[in-house]
C-alpha positions in Angstrom: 125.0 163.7 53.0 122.5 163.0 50.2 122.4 158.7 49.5 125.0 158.0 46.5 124.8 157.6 43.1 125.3 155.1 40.9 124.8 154.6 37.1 124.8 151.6 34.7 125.5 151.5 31.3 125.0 147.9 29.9 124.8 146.2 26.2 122.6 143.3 28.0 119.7 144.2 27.0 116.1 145.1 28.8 115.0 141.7 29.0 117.9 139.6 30.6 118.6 139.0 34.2 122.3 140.8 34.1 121.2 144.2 35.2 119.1 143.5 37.9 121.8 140.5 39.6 124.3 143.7 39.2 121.4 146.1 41.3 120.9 143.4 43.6 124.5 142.9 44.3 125.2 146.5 44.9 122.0 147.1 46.9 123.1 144.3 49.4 126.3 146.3 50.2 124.8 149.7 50.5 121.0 149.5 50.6 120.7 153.5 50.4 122.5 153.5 46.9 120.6 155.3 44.1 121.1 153.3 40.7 120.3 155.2 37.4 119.9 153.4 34.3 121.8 155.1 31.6 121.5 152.3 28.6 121.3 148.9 28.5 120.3 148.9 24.8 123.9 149.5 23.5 125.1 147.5 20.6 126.5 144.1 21.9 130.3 144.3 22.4 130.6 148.0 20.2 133.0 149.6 21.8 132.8 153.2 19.4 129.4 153.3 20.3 129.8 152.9 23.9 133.0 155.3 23.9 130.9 158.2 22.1 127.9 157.5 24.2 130.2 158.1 27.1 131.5 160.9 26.2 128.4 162.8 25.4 126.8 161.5 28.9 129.5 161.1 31.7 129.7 165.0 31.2 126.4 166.0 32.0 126.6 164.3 35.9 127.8 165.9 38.6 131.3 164.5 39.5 130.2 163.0 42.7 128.5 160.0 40.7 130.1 156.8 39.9 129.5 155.3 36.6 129.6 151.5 36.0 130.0 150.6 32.3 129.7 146.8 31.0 130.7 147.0 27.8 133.0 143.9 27.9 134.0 141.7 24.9 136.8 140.7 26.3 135.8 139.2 29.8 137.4 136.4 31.4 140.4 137.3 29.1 143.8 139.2 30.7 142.3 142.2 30.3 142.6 144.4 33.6 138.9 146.3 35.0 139.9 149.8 36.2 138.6 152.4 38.6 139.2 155.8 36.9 139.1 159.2 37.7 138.7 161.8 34.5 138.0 165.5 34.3 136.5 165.3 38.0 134.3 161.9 37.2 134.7 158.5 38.3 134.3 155.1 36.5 134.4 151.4 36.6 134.8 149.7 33.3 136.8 147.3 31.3 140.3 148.1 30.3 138.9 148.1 26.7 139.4 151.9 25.4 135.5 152.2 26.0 136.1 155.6 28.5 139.2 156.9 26.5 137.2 159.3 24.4 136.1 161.0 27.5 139.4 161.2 28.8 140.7 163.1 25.1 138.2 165.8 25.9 139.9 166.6 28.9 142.8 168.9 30.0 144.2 166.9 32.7 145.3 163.2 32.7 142.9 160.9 33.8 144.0 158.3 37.4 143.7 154.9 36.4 143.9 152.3 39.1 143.7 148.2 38.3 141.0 146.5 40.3 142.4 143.5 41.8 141.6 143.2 45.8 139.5 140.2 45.7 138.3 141.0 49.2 135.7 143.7 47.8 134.7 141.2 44.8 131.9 138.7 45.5 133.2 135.4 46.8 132.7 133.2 43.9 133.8 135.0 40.5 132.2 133.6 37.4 134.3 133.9 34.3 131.5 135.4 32.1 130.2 138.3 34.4 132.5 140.3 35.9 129.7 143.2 36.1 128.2 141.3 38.7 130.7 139.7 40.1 133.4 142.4 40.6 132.1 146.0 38.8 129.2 145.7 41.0 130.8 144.9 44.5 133.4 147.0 44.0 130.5 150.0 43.2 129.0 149.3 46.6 132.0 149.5 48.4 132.8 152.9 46.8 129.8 154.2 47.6 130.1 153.7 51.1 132.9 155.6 51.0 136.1 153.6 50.6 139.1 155.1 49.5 139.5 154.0 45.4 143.2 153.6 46.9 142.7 150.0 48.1 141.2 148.5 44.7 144.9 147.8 43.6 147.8 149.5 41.6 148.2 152.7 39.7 147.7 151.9 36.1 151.1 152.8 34.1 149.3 152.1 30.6 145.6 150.9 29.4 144.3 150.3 26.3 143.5 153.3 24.2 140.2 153.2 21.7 141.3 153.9 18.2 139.0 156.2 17.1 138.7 158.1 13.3 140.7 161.4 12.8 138.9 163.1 10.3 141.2 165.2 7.9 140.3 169.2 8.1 141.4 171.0 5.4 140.7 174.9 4.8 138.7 174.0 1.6 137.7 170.3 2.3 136.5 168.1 5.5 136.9 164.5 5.1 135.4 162.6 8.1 132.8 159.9 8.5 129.8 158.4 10.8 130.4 158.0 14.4 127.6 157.5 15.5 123.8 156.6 14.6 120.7 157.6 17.3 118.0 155.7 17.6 115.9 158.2 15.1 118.5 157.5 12.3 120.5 160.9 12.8 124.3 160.4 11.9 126.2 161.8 13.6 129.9 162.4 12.3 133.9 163.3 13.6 133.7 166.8 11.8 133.6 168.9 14.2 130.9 172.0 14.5 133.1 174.9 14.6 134.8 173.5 11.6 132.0 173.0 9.3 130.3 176.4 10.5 133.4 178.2 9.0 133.3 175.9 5.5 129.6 176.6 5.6 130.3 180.5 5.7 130.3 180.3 2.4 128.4 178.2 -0.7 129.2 174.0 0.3 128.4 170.7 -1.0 127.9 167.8 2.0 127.8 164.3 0.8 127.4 161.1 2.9 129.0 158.6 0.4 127.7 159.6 -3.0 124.6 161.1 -1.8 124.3 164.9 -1.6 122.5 166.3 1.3 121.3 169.9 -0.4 119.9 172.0 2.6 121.9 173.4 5.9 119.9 174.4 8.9 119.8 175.2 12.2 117.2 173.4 13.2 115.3 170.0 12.5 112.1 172.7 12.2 113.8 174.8 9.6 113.2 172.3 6.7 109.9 170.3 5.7 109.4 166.7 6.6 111.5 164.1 4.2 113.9 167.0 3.6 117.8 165.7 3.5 119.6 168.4 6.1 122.8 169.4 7.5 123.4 171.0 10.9 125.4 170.8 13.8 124.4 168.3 16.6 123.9 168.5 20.1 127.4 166.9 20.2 129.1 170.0 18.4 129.7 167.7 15.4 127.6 167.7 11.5 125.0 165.4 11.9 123.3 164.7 9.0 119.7 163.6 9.1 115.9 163.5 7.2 113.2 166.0 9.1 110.9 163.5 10.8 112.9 160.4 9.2 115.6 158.1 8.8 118.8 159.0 7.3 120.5 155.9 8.4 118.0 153.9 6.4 117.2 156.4 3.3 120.5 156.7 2.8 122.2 152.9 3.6 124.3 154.6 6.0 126.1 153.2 9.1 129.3 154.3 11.4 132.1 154.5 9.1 130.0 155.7 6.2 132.4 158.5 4.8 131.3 162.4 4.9 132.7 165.2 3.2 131.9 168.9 3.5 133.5 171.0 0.8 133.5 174.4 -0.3 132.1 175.1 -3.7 133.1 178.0 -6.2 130.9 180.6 -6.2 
């Protein structure tokens, strides 16, 4: 059986000691344990961003991986810590709404247990690092193969993320920016297949009051500076500059408003 799998997906930070006292504390429970890094760069305490990130990420693993995510505004507060199961993948986080996005893009309903057997938590639990001090622990112990049945109770409710709807009409998609990567794309909550069908015809795309003039495929399609609109890796418009920054060029942020609409010929 090939050694385990473990990712970690972090807003500490490269250059803090939080990730490596979470490695450490998982490596002295199951020394054989292979840690990925996902992120550790995500926005302190942005739970949107962390959701979306997940969503796009967790997918892409085979389902025998665990995922730790510490993503946690709210520690040392009532809020529960979870072990869940979603679409064949399995989790630690917060009980936050951070994983819900991944769990909408599913067909089944996700198992949520609350984590609250001490005896697979380190002995002495501060109240400002539960990623080390219970995440962590309880990763190693998975990973040797106990059964996620002994963590605690079945969850009969957790926090859900509330995340923008955008509003798809046949003529008009309202929606806004979800999400920025780190070369200043934005990405938005209109979906792909909807714009592609808009698009079949003439269609003005604004972010704000700004127009964005050209449609494309790909970033290549256009000349460098060039304002474009195209579907994203994600399936969603993204709107971005060819070798720029639309984020900056264009003051624009997550909730920045988008709209696609379909222009009279």
């Amino acid at each position: 059986m090939p050694d385990p799998i473990i990712t970690l997906t972090t807003d500490f930070g490269e250059d803090s000691p939080y990730v490596a006292s979470m490695k450490g504390v998982i490596l002295g429970i199951n020394p054989a344990a292979r840690l990925v890094d996902l992120s550790h760069q995500l926005p302190p305490q942005n739970l949107t961003h962390a959701a979306f990130f997940l969503a796009t990420t967790v997918p892409c693993f085979s389902t025998e991986v665990l995922h730790v995510v510490v993503v946690d505004p709210g520690v040392g507060t009532e809020r529960a810590l979870l072990y869940v199961e979603v679409e064949g993948h399995h989790l630690l986080a917060p009980d936050n709404g951070c994983w819900t996005l991944l769990a909408r893009q599913g067909s089944r309903p996700p198992r949520v247990l609350k984590l609250v057997e001490p005896r697979y938590w380190r002995q002495l639990v501060s109240a400002t690092f539960h990623g080390r001090d219970i995440l962590a622990p309880v990763a190693g112990h998975l990973s040797l193969g106990l059964d996620p049945q002994s963590l605690g109770p079945v969850a009969s409710e957790w926090v859900q993320l509330e995340f923008p709807v955008p509003a798809l009409e046949p003529d008009r998609l309202a929606g806004e920016v979800i999400f920025v990567d780190h070369y200043g794309n934005l990405i938005t909550n209109i979906p792909g297949d909807a714009f592609h069908a808009l698009a079949a015809g003439p269609v003005r795309v604004a972010v704000g009051s700004q127009e964005v003039a050209r449609r494309v495929r790909t970033y290549g399609e256009a000349e460098p500076g060039t304002f474009v609109a195209l579907i994203s890796s994600a399936g969603m418009l993204e709107i971005a500059v060819v070798q720029g920054n639309a984020a900056r060029l264009m003051c624009a942020r997550p909730g920045t408003p988008v709209v696609a609409e379909r222009r009279e010929m």
